[in-house]
N, C-alpha and C positions, 0 to 999 in steps of 0.2 A: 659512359657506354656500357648497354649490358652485356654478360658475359655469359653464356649458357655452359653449364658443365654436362657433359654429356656419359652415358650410362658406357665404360670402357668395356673394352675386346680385352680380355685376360690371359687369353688362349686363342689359337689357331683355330678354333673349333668351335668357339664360345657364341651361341647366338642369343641367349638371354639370363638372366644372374637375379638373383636374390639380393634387397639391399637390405641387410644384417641390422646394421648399425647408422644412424649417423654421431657423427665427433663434434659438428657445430653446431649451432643453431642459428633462428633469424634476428639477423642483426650481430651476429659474432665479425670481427675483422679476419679474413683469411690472410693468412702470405704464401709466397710460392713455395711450394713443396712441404707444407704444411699436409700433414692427411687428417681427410675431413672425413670418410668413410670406410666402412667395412664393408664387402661384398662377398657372397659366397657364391661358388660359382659350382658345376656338378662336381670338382675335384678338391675344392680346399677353399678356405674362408683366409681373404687379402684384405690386405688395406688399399688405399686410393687415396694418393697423393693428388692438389690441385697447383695447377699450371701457373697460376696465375694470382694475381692479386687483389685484393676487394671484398667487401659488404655484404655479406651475405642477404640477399630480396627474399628468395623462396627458396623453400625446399619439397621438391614438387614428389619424388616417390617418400613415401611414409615408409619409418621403418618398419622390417620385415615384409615386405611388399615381394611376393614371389613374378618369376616371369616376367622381368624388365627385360626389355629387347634390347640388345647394345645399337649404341647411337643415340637412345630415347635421354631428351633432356632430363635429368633429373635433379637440377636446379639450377641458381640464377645470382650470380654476383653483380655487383656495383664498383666502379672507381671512386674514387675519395669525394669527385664532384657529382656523383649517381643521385638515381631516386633514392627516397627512404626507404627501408624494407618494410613489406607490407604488416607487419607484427606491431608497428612503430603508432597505428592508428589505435586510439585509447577508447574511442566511443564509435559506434555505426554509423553511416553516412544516409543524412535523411534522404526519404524518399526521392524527395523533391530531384535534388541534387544528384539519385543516383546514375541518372541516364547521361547524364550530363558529360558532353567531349572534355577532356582532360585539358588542363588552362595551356600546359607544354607539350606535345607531343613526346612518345616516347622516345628514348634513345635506338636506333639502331641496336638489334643485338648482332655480340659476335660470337663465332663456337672458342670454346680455349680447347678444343682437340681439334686436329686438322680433318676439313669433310672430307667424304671421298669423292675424287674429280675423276674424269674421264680419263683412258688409258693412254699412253705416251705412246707416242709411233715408234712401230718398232717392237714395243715390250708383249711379253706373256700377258694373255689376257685371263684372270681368273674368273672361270666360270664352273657351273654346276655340269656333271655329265647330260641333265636331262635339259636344261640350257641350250647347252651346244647341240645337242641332236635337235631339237626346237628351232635353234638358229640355223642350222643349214638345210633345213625343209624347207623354211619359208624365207632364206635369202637375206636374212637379218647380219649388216655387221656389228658384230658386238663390240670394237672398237671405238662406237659411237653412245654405247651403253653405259651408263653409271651405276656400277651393283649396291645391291642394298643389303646384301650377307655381307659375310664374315671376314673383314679385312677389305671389304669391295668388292666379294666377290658377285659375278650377277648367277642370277637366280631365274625362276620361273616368273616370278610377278613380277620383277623388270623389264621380262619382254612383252608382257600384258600391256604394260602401258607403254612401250614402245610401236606396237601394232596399231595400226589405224581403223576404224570403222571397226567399233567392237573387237578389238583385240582380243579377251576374254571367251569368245563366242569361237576366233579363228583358231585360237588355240585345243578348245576342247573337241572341234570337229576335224584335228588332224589325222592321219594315218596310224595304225597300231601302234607301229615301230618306233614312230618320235615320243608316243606317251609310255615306251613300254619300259622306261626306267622309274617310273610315279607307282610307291607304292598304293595299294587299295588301300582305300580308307577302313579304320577298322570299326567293325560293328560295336555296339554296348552290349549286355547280357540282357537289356529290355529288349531292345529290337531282338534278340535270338530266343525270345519267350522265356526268360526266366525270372522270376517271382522277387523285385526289389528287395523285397524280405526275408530272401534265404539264403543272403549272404550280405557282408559286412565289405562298406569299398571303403579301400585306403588312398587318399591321393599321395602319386607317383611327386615323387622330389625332382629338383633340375639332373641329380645323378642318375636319379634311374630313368628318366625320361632319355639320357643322353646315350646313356647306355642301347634303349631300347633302339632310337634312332640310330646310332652310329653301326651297330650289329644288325641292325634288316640292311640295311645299304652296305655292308661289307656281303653277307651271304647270296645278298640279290647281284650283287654287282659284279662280284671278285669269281673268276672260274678257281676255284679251288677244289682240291683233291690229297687225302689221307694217305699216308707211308707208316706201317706199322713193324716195327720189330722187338723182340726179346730181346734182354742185355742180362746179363748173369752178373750177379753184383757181390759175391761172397769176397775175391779181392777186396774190393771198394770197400767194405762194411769192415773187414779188418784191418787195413788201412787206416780208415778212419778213425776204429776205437785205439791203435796203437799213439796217434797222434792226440785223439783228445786223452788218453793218460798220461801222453809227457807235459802237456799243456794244462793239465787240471789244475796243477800250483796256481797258476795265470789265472783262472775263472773263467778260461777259454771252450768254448764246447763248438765243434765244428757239425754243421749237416748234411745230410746225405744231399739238401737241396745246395749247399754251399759249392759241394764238390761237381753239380750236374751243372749249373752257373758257369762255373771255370772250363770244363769240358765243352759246354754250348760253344765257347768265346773263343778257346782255341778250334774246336773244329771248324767253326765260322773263317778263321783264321788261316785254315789249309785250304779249305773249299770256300775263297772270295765268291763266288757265284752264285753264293745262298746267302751272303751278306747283304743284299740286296733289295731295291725296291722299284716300283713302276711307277716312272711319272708317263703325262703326255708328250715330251721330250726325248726321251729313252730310258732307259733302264740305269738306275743310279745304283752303283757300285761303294758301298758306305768304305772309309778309311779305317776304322774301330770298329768293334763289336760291342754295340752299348745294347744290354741284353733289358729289356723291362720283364719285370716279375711282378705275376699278377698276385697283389694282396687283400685276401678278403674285408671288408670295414663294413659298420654299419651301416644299411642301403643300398648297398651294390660291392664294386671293388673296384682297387685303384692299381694302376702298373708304373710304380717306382722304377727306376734306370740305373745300370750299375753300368756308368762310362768307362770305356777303353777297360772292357773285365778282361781281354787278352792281355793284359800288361800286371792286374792286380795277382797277389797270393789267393788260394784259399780263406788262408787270414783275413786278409783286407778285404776281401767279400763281405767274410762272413759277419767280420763288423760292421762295415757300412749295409748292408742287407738288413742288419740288426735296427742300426737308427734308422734307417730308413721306414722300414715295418712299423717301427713304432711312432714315428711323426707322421704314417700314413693315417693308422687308428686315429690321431688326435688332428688330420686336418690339416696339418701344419706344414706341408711339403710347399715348396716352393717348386712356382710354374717349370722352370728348366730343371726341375728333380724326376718331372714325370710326365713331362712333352716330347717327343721323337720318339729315339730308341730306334735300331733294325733289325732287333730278333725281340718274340717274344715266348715268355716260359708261364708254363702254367703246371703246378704239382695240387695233385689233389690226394695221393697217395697217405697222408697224412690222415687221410678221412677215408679210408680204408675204398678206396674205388682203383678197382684194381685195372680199366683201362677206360680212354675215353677220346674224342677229338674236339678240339678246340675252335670257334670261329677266330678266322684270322683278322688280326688288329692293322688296320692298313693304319701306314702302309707300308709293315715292315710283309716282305715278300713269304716270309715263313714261323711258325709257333709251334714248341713243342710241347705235348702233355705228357704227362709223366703220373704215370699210376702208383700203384704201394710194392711193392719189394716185399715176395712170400715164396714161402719155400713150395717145388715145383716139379714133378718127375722129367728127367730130361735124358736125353742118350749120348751114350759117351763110348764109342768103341763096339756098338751092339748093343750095351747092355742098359739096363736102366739105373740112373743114378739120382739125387734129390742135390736143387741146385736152391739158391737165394736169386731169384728171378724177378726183375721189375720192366715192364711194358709200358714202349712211349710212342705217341704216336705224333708225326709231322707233318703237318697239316700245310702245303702248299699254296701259295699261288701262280697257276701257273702259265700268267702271263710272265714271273719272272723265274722261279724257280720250277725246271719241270722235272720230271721224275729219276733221270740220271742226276742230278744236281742233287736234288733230295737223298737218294740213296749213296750218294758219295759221301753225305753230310753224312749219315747215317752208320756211313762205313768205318767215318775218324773216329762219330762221337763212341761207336762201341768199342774200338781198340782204346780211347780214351778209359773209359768205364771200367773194361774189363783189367786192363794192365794200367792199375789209377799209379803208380809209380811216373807215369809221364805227364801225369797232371803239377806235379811239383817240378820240371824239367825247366 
């Protein structure tokens, strides 16, 4: 019986992958849990273990083959009593004979990944936002849908072919309001008149295609709104140099971004209510504060997870923050090193940008930016005085965090900052 290997879901988000590498070839013996492939996905290049046992027949995406869609077969095992794999034919099949029905029919294939079936009565049904507003225009139960995204989720072109008498047609002559989550398609630089040859196009990679997608659907979708304040950092910076010169024997060097980490995770920590995220369920209240920190890499950037940072030191941030960063650059992060998270941080300060707002990364409820840290004329008593002043701004969502939440957050993180003595407490 054949055995179809089919292109895996690596991520929550994953809706098509790169196949890097293959490890077998045709006619190699597989065993279970043997890995046969390497796939690179927008976030990191895995391996891919197979399920199951048997002969390798075909290997249907070729390596390096960008844009495989998860689910798409991408090849074809045998059991010990299978066909021969098609590699196995030493000379071309005459003419004659090409057309020719096969002496056995073929074997039945089966998937060695489980398909996705229809939803269980009862259960959450995963769909797209523009899905569900589709479906209840036109009276669709999606319960009877089988989706073709991400995990099962249904989509737009599931209810296409779930519509009768031109589905396609019913869909596109609906009311504003059902279409008004579908981004416009975007233009090329030909269609907006500009001369192929006065500029050089680079194709976009799965990361930054993901990017692109994930960030219009977070700005288009999410009501979101910016909280900005001053934090005077001259404490914090002396602080910090007193501890990296007791620590300098060690090889230890602590950053300003280690100590805003720690501050994020405890103020998250007094204000649960900005810990937070929005499903269609309600409002999910996270236990930890697993903060992702966005790190620049080549092609885009990637946001590593520093889990339960309310519990770690300084220290132990500022190490794991270290490996982290550095298996980011090389790719090597593993899927639950940089899937979740319910705050996100972003420092650009280091590149001299001294403020800025962040789109926020659903579907953690809220993201701080963090500018550079420069000295600043500030008043103290009447008078004017010169501070070490760095500006951050928190960027909301506020179907779950709204503006009292926010500036509560905003309230711990600056007694944090300013009196960093309670960041070691």
């Amino acid at each position: 019986m054949a055995i179809e290997i089919l292109m895996p879901a690596l991520s929550p988000t994953m809706e098509e992958g790169k196949l890097a590498k293959w490890l077998v070839k045709i006619g190699d013996k597989v065993k279970s849990g043997q890995i046969i492939a390497e796939i690179e996905t927008d976030k990191a290049t895995m391996e891919v273990e197979s399920i199951d046992e048997g002969i390798v027949l075909e290997l249907l995406a070729p390596e390096g083959a960008e844009g495989v869609r998860v689910n798409a077969v991408i090849a074809r095992l045998s059991g010990e009593d299978g066909p021969a794999p098609k590699a196995a034919a030493s000379a071309p099949m005459p003419a004659s004979k090409a057309a020719a029905p096969p002496a056995v029919p073929a074997p039945a294939a089966r998937v060695a990944k489980a398909a996705i079936v229809p939803h269980a009565e009862g259960a959450r049904i995963a769909a797209s936002p523009l899905a569900r507003r589709i479906a209840q225009t036109m009276g669709i139960d999606l319960s009877g849908i089988i989706g073709s995204g991400p995990n099962g989720r249904v989509v737009k072109k599931d209810l296409e072919k779930a519509v009768p008498n031109n589905g396609s047609r019913a869909l596109t002559t609906m009311p504003v309001q059902a279409l008004a989550e579908a981004p416009r398609p975007a233009k090329t630089l030909s269609e907006l008149g500009y001369d192929p040859a006065s500029y050089e196009l680079k194709p976009m990679d799965g990361m930054r295609r993901t990017i692109a997608r994930r960030l219009t659907d977070s700005f288009r979708d999410v009501p979101h709104f910016p909280l900005n304040i001053d934090l005077e950092i001259d404490a914090l910076l002396n602080f910090r140099k007193e501890i990296n010169t007791a620590l300098e024997a060690e090889g230890v060097k602590l950053s300003v971004n280690d100590f805003v980490i720690r501050a994020c995770a405890l103020a998250l920590r007094r204000v649960p209510a900005a810990n937070a995220s929005f499903t269609p369920e309600g409002i999910a209240l996270h236990r930890h504060a697993d903060i992702a920190v966005a790190v620049a890499i080549e092609g885009g950037l990637i946001t590593p997870i520093i889990r339960a940072a309310e519990t770690k030191s300084v220290r132990e941030i500022s190490s794991e923050m270290t490996d982290l960063a550095a298996r980011a650059r090389a790719r090597k992060l593993k899927p639950n090193e940089f899937q979740g998270g319910t705050f996100s941080l972003s420092n650009l300060g280091m590149m001299g940008i001294r403020s800025f707002a962040s789109i926020l990364n659903e579907p953690h409820g809220a993201i701080l930016s963090v500018g550079a840290g420069e000295q600043r004329p500030v008043a103290r008593n009447g008078a004017l005085a010169v501070a070490s002043v760095m500006s951050v701004t928190l960027t909301c969502d506020h179907r779950v965090v709204d503006g009292a939440i926010g500036a509560e957050f905003l309230k711990e993180l600056r007694n944090l900052i300013e009196k960093p003595l309670g960041l070691v407490a």
